[in-house]
C-alpha positions as CSV (number, residue, x, y, z in Angstrom):
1,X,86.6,115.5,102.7
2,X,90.5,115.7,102.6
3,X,91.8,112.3,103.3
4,X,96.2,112.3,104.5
5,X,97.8,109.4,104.0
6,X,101.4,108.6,106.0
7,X,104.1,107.5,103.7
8,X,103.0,103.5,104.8
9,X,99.5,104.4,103.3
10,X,100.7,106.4,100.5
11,X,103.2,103.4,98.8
12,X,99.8,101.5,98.2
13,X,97.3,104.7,98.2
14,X,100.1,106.8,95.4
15,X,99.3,109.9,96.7
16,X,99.8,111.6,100.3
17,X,96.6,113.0,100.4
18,X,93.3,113.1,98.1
19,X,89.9,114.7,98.1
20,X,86.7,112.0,98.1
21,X,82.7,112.3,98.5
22,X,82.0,110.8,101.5
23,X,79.7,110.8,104.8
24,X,79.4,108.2,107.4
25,X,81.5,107.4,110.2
26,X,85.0,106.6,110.8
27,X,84.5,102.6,109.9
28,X,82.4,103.1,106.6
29,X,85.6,105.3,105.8
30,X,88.0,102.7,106.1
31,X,86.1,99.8,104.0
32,X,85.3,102.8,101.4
33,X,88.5,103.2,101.3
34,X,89.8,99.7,102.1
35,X,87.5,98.7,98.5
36,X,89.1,102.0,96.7
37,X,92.6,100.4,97.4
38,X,92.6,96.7,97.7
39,X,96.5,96.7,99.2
40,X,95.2,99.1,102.0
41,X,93.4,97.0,103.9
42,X,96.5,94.3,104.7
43,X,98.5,97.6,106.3
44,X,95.4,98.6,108.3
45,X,94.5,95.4,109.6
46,X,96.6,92.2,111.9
47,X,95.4,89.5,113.3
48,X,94.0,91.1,116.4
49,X,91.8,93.7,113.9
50,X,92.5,97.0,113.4
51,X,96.4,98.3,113.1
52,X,97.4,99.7,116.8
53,X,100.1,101.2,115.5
54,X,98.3,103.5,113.0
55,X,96.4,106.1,114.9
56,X,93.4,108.1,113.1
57,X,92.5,112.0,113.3
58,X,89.6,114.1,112.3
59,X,90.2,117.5,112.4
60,X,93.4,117.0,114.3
61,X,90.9,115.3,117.1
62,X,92.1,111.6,118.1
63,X,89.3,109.4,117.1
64,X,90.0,107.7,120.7
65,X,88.8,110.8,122.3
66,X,85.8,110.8,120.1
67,X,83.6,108.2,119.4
68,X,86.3,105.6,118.1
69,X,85.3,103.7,114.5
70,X,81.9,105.5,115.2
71,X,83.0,109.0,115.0
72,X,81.2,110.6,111.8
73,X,82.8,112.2,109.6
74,X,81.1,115.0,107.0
75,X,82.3,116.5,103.4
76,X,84.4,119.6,105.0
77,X,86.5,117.2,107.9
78,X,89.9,116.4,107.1
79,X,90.9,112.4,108.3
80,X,94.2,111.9,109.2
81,X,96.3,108.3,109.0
82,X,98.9,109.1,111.6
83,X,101.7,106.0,112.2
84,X,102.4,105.6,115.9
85,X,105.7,107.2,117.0
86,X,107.7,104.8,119.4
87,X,110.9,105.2,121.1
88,X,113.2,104.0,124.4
C-alpha cells in the first residue's frame, strides 16, 4: 500500500511517501508504523491519545466517515496523514 506522509511526518519518516506490505486495519497501521519509526509515534500521539489535529485518509475517504482506527486497509489503498488546516 502507498503510505503519504505531511511534511510533520516526513522530518521523522525522511520521505513523503513510501510503499510497505501491509494488511489490517487503520490502528495496526499506525503501531506498524509507529515501531518502523520510533520518533513517529510522539507526533501522532498527546496526552488525550491520538493527535486531533492529524486527520487520516484511505483512498481520499476520511477514516471518520468510515470505521475510524477500525477501517481496514488492503495492499492496493493508498493512507493518507493529512495535518488539520485551522484558521479565524
Amino acid at each position: 500500500m502507498k503510505i503519504v506522509y505531511p511534511i510533520i511526518l516526513a522530518a521523522v519518516t525522511r520521505k513523503k511517501e513510501e510503499e510497505v506490505e501491509f494488511s489490517g486495519d487503520v490502528e495496526a497501521l499506525i503501531n506498524f508504523l509507529c515501531e518502523k519509526y520510533k520518533g513517529l509515534k510522539k507526533v501522532l500521539y498527546n496526552k488525550e491519545g491520538f493527535n486531533k489535529f492529524i486527520n487520516i485518509y484511505v483512498n481520499n475517504e476520511d477514516i471518520r466517515n468510515l470505521n475510524g482506527f477500525e477501517t481496514e486497509v488492503k495492499a492496493n489503498d493508498t493512507v493518507k496523514f493529512i495535518p488539520a488546516i485551522a484558521g479565524g
